[in-house]
DRENZADO-188289 format. One line per field, with one value per residue (C-alpha): residue number from 1; residue in one letter; x, y, z. Coordinates in steps of 0.1 Angstrom, whole numbers, plus 5000, padded with zeros to 4 digits. Example, Ala and Ser with C-alpha at 12.3 -4.5 7.8 and 13.67 -1.06 7.14 Angstrom:
<atoms>
i <- [1_2]
aa <- [a_s]
east <- [5123_5137]
north <- [4955_4989]
up <- [5078_5071]
</atoms>
This chain:
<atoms>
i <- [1_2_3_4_5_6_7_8_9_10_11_12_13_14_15_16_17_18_19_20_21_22_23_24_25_26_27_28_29_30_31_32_33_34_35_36_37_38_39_40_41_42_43_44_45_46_47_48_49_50_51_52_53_54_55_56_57_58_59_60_61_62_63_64_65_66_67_68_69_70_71_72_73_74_75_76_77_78_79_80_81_82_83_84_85_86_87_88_89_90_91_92_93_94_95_96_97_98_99_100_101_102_103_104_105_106_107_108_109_110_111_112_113_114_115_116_117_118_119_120_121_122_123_124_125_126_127_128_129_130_131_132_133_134_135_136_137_138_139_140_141_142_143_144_145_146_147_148_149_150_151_152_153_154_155_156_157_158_159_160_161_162_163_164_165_166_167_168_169_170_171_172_173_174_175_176_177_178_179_180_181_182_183_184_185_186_187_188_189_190_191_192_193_194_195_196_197_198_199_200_201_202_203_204_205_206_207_208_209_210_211_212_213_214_215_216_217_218_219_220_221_222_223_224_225_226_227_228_229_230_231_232_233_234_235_236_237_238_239_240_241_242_243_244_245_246_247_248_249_250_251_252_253_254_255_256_257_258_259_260_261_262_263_264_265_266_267_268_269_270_271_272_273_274_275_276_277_278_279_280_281_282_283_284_285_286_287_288_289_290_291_292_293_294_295_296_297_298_299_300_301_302_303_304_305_306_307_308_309_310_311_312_313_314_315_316_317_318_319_320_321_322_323_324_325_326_327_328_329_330_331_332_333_334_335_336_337_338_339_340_341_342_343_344_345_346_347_348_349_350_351_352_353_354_355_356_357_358_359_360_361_362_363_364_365_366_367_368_369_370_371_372_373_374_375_376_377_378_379_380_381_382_383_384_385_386_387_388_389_390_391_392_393_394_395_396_397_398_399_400_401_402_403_404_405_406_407_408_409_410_411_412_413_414_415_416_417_418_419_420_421_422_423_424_425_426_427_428_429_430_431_432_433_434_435_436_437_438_439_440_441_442_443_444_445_446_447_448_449_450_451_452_453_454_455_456_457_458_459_460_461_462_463_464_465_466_467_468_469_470_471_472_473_474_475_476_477_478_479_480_481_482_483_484_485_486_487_488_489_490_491_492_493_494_495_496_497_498_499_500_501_502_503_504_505_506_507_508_509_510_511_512_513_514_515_516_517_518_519_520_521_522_523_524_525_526_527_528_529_530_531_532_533_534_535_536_537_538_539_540_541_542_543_544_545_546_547_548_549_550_551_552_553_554_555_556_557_558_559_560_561_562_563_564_565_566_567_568_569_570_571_572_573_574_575_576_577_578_579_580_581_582_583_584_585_586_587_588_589_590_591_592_593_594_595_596_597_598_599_600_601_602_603_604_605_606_607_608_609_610_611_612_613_614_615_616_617_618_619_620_621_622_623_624_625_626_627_628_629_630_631_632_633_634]
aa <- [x_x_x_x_x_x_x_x_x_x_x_x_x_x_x_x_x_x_x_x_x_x_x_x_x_x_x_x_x_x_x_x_x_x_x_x_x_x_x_x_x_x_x_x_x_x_x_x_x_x_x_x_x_x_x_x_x_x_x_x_x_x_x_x_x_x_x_x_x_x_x_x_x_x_x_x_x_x_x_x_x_x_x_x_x_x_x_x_x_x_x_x_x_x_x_x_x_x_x_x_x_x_x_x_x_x_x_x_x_x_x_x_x_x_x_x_x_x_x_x_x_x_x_x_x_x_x_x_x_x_x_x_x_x_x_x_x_x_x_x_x_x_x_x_x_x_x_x_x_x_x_x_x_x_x_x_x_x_x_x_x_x_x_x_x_x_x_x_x_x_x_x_x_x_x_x_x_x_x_x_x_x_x_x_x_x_x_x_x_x_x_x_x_x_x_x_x_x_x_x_x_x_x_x_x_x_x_x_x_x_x_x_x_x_x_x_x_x_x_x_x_x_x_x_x_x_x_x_x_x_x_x_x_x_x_x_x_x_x_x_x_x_x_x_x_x_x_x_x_x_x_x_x_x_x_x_x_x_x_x_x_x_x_x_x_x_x_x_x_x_x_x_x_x_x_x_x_x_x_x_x_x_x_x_x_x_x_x_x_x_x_x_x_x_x_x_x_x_x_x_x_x_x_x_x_x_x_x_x_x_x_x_x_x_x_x_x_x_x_x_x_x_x_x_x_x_x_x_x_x_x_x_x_x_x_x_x_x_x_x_x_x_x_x_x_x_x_x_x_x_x_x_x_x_x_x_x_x_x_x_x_x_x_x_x_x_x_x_x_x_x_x_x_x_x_x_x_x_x_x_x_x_x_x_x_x_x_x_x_x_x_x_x_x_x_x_x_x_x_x_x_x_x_x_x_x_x_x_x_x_x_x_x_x_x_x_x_x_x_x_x_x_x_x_x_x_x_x_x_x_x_x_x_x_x_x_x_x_x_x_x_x_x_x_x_x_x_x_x_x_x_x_x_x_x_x_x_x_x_x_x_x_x_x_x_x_x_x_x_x_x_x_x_x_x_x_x_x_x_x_x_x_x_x_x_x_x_x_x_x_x_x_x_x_x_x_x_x_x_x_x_x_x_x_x_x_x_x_x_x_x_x_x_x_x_x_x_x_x_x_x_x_x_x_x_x_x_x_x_x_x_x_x_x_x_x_x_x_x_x_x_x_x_x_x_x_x_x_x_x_x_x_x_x_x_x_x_x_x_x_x_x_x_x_x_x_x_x_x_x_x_x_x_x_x_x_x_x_x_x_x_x_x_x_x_x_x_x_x_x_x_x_x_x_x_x_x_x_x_x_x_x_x_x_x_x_x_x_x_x_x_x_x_x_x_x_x_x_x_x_x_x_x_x_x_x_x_x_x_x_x_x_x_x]
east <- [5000_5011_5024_4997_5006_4987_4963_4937_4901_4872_4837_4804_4784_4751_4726_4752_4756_4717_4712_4741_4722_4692_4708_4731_4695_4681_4661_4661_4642_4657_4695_4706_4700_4734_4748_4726_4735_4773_4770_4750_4769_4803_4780_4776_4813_4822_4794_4820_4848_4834_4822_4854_4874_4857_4875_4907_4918_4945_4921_4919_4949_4952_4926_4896_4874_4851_4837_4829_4840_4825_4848_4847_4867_4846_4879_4882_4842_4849_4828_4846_4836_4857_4856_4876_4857_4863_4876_4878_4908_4912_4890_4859_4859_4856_4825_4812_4819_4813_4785_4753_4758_4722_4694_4669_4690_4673_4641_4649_4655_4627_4609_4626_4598_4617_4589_4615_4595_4585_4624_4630_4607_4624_4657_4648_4638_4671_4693_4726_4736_4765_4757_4735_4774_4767_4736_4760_4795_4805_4836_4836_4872_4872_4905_4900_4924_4912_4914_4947_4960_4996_4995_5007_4980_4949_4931_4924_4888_4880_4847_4832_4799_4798_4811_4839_4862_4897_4912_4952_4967_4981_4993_4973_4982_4949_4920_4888_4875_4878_4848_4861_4834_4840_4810_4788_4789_4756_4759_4782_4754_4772_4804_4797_4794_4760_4742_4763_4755_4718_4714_4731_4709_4682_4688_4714_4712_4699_4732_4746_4783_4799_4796_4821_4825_4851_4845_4845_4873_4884_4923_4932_4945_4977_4980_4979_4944_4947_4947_4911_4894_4860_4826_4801_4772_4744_4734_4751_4734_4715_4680_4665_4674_4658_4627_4596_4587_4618_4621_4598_4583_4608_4633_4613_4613_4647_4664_4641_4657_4692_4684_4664_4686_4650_4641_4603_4588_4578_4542_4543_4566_4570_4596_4597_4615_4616_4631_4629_4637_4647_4661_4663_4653_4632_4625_4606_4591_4569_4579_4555_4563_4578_4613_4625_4633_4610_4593_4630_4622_4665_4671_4686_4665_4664_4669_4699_4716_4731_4744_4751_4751_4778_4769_4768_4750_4729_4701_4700_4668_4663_4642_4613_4593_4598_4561_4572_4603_4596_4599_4627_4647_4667_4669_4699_4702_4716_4717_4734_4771_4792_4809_4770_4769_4743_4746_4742_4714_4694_4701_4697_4664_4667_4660_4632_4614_4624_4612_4580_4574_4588_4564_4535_4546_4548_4509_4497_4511_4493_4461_4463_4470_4438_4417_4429_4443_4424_4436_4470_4467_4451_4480_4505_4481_4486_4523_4529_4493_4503_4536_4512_4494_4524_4515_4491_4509_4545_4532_4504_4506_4496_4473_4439_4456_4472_4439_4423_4446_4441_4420_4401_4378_4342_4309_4296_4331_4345_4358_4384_4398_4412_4394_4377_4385_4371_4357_4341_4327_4312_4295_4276_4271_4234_4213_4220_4250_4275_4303_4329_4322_4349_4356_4388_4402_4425_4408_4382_4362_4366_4353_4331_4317_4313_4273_4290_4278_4242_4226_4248_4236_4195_4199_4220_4249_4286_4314_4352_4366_4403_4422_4461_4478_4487_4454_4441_4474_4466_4432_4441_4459_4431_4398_4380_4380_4361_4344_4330_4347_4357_4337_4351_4315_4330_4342_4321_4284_4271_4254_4238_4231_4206_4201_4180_4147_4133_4109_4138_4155_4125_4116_4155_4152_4120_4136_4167_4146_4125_4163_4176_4174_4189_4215_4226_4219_4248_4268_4272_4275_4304_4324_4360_4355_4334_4339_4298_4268_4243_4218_4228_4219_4245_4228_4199_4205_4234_4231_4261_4287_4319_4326_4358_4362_4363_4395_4411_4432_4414_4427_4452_4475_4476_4486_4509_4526_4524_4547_4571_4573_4554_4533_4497_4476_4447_4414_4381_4356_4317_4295_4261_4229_4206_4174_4152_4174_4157_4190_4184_4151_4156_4188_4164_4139_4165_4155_4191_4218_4248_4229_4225_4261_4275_4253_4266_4302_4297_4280_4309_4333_4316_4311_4354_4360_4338_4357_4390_4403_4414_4403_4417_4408_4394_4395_4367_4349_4349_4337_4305_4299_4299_4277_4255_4251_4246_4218_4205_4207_4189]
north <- [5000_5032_5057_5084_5119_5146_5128_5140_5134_5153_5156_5146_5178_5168_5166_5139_5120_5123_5107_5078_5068_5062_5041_5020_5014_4994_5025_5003_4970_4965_4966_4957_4992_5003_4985_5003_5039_5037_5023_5052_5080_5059_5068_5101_5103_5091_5115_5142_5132_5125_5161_5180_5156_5173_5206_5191_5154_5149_5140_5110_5097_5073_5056_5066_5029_5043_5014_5003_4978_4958_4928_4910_4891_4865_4860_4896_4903_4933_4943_4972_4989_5014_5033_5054_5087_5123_5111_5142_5156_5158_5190_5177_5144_5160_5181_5157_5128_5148_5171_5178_5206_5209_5240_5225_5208_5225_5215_5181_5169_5190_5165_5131_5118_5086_5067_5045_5041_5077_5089_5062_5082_5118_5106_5092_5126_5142_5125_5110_5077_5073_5071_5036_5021_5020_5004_4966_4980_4990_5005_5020_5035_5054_5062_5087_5109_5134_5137_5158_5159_5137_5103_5113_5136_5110_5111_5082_5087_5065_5061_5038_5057_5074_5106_5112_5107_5106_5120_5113_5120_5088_5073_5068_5052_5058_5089_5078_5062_5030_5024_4989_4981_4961_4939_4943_4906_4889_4905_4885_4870_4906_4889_4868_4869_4849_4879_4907_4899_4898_4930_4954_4929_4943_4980_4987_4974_5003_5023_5034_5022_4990_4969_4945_4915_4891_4859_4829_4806_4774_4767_4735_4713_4722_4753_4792_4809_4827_4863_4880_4882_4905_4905_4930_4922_4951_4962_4989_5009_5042_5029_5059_5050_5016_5016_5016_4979_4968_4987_4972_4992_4980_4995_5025_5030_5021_5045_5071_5067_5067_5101_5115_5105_5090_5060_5058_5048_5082_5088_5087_5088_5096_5080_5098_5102_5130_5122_5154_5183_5179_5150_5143_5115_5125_5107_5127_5115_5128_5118_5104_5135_5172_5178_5205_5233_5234_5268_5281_5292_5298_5264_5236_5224_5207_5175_5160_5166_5143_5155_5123_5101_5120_5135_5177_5188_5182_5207_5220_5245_5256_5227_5236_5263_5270_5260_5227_5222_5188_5173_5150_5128_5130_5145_5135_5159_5153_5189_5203_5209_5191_5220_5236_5257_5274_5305_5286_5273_5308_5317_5290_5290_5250_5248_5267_5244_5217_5239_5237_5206_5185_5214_5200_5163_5165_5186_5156_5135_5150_5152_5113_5109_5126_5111_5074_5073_5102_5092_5095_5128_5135_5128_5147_5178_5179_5177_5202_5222_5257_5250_5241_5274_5292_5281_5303_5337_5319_5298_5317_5289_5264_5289_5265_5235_5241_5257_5219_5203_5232_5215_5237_5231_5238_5244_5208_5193_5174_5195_5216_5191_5206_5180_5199_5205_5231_5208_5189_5222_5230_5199_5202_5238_5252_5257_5290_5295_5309_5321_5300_5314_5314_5330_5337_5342_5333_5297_5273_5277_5318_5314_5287_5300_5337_5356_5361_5325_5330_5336_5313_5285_5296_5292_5261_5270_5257_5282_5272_5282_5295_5295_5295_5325_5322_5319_5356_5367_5332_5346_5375_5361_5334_5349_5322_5284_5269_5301_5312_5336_5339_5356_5372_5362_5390_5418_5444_5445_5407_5401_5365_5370_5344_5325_5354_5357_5386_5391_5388_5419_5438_5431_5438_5473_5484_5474_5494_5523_5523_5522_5552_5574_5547_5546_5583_5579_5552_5570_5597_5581_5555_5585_5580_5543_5531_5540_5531_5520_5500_5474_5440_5409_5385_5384_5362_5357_5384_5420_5432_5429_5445_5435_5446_5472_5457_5471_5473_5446_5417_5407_5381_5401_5431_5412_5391_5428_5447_5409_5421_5455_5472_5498_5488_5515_5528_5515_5514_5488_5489_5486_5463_5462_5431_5456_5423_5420_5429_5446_5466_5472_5486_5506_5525_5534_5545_5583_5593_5598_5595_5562_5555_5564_5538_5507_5515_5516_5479_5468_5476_5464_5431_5428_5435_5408_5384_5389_5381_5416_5429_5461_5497_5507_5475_5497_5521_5489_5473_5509_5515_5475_5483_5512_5493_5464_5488_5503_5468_5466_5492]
up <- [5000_4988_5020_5031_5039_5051_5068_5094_5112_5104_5119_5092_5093_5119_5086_5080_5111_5118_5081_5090_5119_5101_5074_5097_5112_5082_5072_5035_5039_5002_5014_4976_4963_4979_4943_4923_4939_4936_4900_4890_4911_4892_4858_4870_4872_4840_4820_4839_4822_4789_4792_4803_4779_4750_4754_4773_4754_4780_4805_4791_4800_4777_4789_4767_4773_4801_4825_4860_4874_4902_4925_4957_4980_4997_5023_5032_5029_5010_4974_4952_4930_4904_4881_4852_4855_4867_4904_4930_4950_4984_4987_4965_4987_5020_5005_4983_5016_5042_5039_5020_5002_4990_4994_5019_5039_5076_5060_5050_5088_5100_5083_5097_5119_5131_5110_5090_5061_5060_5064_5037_5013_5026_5021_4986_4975_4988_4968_4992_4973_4985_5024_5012_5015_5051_5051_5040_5052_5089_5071_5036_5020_4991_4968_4941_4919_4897_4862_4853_4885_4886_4907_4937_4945_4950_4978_5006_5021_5048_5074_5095_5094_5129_5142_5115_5084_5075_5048_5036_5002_4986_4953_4931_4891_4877_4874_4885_4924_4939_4965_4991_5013_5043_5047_5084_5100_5081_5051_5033_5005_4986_4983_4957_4917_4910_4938_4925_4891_4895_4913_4884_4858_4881_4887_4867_4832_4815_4826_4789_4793_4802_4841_4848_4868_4872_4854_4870_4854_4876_4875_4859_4887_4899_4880_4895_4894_4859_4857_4865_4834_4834_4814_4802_4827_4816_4779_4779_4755_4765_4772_4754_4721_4723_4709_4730_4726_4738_4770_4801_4825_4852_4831_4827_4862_4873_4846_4864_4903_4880_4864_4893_4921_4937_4954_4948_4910_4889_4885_4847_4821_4779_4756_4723_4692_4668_4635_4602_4607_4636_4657_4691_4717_4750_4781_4803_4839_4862_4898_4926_4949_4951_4963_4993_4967_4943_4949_4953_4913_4916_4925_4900_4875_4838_4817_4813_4779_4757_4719_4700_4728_4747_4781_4780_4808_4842_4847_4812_4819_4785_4773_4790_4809_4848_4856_4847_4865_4883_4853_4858_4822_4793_4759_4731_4700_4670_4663_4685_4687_4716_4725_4734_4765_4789_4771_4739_4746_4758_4721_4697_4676_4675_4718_4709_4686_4711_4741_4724_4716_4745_4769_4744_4754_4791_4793_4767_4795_4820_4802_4795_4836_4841_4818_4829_4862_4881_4918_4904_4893_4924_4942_4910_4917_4956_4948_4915_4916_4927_4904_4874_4887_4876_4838_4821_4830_4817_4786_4767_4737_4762_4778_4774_4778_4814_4824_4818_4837_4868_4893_4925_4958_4948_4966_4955_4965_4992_5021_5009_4982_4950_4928_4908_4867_4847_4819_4847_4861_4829_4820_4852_4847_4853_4816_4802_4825_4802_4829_4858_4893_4915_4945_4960_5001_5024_5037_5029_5061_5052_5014_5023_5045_5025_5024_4988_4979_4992_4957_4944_4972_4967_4929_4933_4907_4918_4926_4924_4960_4959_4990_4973_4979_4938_4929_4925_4905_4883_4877_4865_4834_4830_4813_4798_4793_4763_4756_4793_4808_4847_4871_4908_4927_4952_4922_4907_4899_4901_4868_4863_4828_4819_4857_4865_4857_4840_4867_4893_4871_4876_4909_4923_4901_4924_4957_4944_4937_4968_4987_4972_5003_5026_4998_5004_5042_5042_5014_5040_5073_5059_5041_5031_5037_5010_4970_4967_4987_4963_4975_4968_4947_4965_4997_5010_5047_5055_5063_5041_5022_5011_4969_4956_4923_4885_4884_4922_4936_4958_4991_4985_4958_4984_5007_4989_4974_5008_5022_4998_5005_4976_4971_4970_4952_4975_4970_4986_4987_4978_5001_4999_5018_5018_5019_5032_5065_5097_5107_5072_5078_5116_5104_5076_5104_5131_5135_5151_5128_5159_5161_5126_5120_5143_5134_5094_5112_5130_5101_5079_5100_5100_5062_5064_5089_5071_5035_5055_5062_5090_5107_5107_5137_5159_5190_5172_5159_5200_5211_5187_5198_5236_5232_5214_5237_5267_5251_5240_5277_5292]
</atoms>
């Protein structure tokens, strides 16, 4: 063994440890898939080099056949695995060994709940391969020497999975890592060919360059063992240029937790090849659940980009729009030059045409979830909605389509589910209604609960109940769907159109009429606070209500701009009167106007609090209220 200098301990960062402990604890019932995450971080690896090699050839060493190999040593109880790829120096392997150096990291073990299987599922999602090692190997050591760097600068990295690491330089002949894992007592079934063999034929046959194992040649009698000789034990060939019929759904899936650095099966997935005018392969999968960052809009995102079959980039954004990036897969051009960067990309009029269609493929994918597998999508919307909300202000080509797939609580729905499709809303839709009521507010209980649904309740037609804080600003760059435009049940003049009766138009004109001096009454008791005082068509059981301006910002986008410090234009809000309330009725007859005055104040206040607002001056609200009740009294 080659001598070690520069050697020292150092302490896993505590999201490491913490994560350690639960996979030294059998967090995986499946204990195999430690294989199947080293092979594809070694793939990983290799893509690297094949990637920097293209604009520096001496990288290559020589050594331009790219492989892994796997080996074991039944007597030692060790399995290895190696590689040729990019290796790391000493600095890269105590970050990329010794910490997670991933956004969400605080949020991740907030999450832990000691539930093993639930942990097994958070730890999927975050992506830490290489800490799987532990869960067969009470000691792992890793050698490694990076591409370009001279031999004597490799790097010895060495753990037995508790409180620290230790890190040496050393020899090292070749580029690439070398992964030796001592095996725990019991776990010795890894040391051996026939079980080795079977797991990468399992996992890891789809990985798109050459895994070998020893083979198995007996000595003649009295003769020395022969020199190892190894075999190709996967395919080998990049799984997305097979064509569909070839490819099974197990492959399907296990090329996905490759790609996607997950341990749970995607939701759906879409193979595709584009041959004219353009050609390129796609495989594009939806996973079963969202990671940490994505509403950090910054964070990394993108396919993985192949030209040719060579590796180019992780994360390459440009392929499709930010509403849909979850998306997880791969796309290989044959028109695009190696040497392609990010900036490249921003610019070239061919990611364009590819932008568009691959965003076409991945909303035909989600339609055809929908349609067949509903409870799936159920669970994709509660995972990607208020991403997929994101949609129709980014991607006005696909403005109708992601409106279909948009899904929302309802009036006739279960509580607070958001189940709901506008199709669906529409084909249930009341005869001769020719617009989609919704409603926005903070809660369901808040909009549900809202006296602006009691028309909507007495003439039994369904409004769409939106409680995301995204919602109102998605609204506003949503008018229509299939030819029926949105209506705010809580902005401007309520207009039924055709659901009212002719007689109900006439008879609401009268009481509006006989109102008029109430009208003014209010108009100058409520002051400043109030841009109009009309009497209302909304309300059947309720006093009042406040209804927002066609044109003035509702609730949730004030609130969401004054959060980020902007200025929010003033606006007031209309006041209605339900002329057939008994509170109405007494207010019209009250002969004081100091009287008068403050029962329009409490009512107003009360029409704020029950739209969500709060109060301007609560103290003034609680004052006129105690008067009142001491009079009530008396």
């Amino acid at each position: 063994m080659s001598v070690e200098t520069q050697k020292e301990t150092l302490g896993f960062q505590t999201e490491v440890k913490q994560l350690l402990h639960l996979m030294i604890h059998s967090l995986y019932s499946n204990k195999e898939i430690f294989l199947r995450e080293l092979i594809s971080n070694a793939s990983d690896a290799v893509d690297k080099l094949r990637f920097e090699a293209l604009s520096k050839p001496e990288l290559l060493e020589g050594g331009a056949e790219l492989k892994i190999r796997v080996s074991f040593d039944k007597d030692a109880k060790t399995v290895t695995l190696e590689d040729n790829g990019i290796g790391m120096n000493r600095e890269e392997a105590i970050t990329h060994l010794g910490t997670i150096a991933k956004s969400g990291t605080a949020d991740f073990m907030k999450h832990l709940s000691g539930d093993q299987k639930k942990d097994s599922h958070l730890i999927g999602q975050f992506g830490v391969g290489f800490y799987s090692a532990f869960i067969v190997a009470d000691k792992v050591d890793v050698f490694s020497r990076r591409a370009g760097d001279s031999a004597s600068e490799g790097v010895h990295w060495s753990s037995k999975g508790e409180g620290d690491f230790e890190v040496a330089t050393v020899e090292k002949a070749e580029r690439g890592t070398r992964i030796v894992l001592h095996l725990k007592s019991g776990e010795d079934e890894f040391a051996d060919g026939w079980r080795l063999r079977n797991i990468i034929k399992k996992y890891s046959d789809h990985i798109a360059l050459p895994i070998e194992l020893p083979k198995e040649v007996a000595a003649a009698e009295g003769e020395e063992q022969p020199a190892a000789e190894w075999e190709t034990v996967n395919r080998a060939s990049a799984l997305w240029t097979r064509p569909r019929t070839e490819v099974k759904d197990e492959e399907y899936q296990e090329f996905y937790k490759h790609v996607a650095h997950d341990f749970e099966n995607p939701l759906s997935w879409s193979h595709n090849k584009v041959e004219g005018k353009l050609e390129y392969s796609s495989l594009l999968y939806v996973p079963a659940r969202a990671p940490f960052d994505l509403y950090q809009r910054e964070a990394p995102k993108g396919l993985k980009l192949y030209v040719q079959r060579v590796f180019v980039m992780d994360q390459a954004e440009s392929f499709l729009p930010l509403y849909l990036r979850f998306i997880k897969g791969v796309v290989d051009s044959n028109d695009l030059s190696l040497n392609v960067s990010r900036e490249i990309l921003q610019k070239d009029p061919i990611i364009d045409s590819m932008k568009s269609a691959l965003t076409k493929r991945v909303l035909d994918m989600l339609e055809k979830l929908a349609k067949s597998e509903p409870e799936q999508y159920k669970s994709f919307w509660k995972n990607f909605g208020q991403v997929m909300k994101e949609g129709p202000a980014e991607d006005f080509a696909n403005k109708e389509k992601i409106a279909g797939l948009l899904r929302f609580a309802s009036t006739n729905g279960d509580e607070g589910e958001q189940v709901v499709g506008l199709a669906e809303y529409l084909a249930r839709a009341k005869e001769g209604q020719d617009k989609i009521y919704y409603l926005t507010g903070e809660t369901y209980a808040q909009v549900k609960n809202s006296p602006h649904l009691e028309v909507f309740r007495k003439k039994g037609i369904e409004v769409l109940l939106l409680t995301d804080r995204i919602d109102e600003w998605l609204m506003s760059y949503l008018n229509d769907f299939d030819g029926k435009s949105f209506v705010d049940v809580a902005r401007g003049d309520l207009d039924l159109g055709n659901l009212d009766s002719e007689e109900d138009k006439k008879a609401a004109e009268e009481v509006a009429k006989s109102k008029e001096g109430l009208v003014e009454r209010l108009k100058t008791a409520l002051g400043d606070s109030v841009a109009e005082v009309r009497v209302s068509h909304r309300l059947t059981d309720s006093p009042a209500i406040l209804a927002i301006g066609e044109q003035d910002l509702g609730l949730q986008m004030r609130q969401i701009l004054e959060a980020s410090g902007q200025k929010v234009p003033e606006s007031k809000p209309i006041f209605e009167f339900n002329p057939a309330h008994p509170l109405i009725e007494k207010l019209d007859n009250e002969q004081s106007e100091e009287r008068f005055g403050d029962l329009s104040h409490i009512l107003f206040d009360q029409a704020a609090l029950a739209a969500g607002d709060s109060l301007k001056d609560p103290a003034a609200y609680v004052r006129r209220l105690n008067k009142l009740l001491v009079e009530l009294s008396v």
